[in-house]
C-alpha positions in Angstrom: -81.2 17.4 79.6 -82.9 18.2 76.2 -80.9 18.6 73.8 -81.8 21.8 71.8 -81.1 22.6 67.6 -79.3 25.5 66.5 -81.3 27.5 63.5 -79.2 25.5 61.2 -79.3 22.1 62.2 -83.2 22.7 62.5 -83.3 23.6 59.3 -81.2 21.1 57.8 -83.9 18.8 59.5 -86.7 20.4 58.3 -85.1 20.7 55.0 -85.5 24.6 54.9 -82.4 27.4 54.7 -81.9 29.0 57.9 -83.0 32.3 56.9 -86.7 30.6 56.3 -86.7 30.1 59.4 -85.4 33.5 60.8 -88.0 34.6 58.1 -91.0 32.4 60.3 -89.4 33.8 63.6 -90.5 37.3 62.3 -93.6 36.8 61.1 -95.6 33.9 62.4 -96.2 30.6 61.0 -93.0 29.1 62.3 -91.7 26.1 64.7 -92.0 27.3 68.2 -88.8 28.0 69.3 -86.3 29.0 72.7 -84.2 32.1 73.3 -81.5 32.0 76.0 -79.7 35.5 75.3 -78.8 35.9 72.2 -78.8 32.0 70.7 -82.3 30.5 69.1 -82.5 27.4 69.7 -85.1 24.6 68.7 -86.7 21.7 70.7 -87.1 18.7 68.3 -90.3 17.7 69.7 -92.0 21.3 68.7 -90.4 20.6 65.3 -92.6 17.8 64.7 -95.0 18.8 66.1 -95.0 21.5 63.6 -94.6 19.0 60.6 -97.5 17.9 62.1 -99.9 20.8 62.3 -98.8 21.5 59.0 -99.3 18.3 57.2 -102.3 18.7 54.0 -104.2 16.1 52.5 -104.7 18.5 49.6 -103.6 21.3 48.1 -107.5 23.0 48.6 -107.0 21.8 52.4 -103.9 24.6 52.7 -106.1 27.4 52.0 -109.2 26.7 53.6 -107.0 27.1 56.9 
């Protein structure tokens, strides 16, 4: 079974407040993430993978995307 992150354990692992990442949910931009009813929940794996995506060489890098 996979064991799936609550908003604030993914964001104490990502080193973000939880309502950054409530803030993502809304608009784009954020982790990919799971609903099952009313809970969020997070898949480790898509959080690195979105460390990942978002990693920069350089801060021009950031806004040529």
């Amino acid at each position: 079974m996979i064991e799936l992150l609550c908003t604030e354990d993914a964001a104490r692992v990502l080193g973000l407040a939880p309502q950054t990442l409530a803030i993502l949910r809304v608009e784009g931009g954020g982790p990919k993430y799971v609903k099952l009813g009313r809970s969020v929940r997070y898949d480790p794996a898509d959080l690195s993978a979105w460390v990942e995506a978002n990693k920069r060489a350089s801060t021009s890098e950031a806004s040529a995307r």
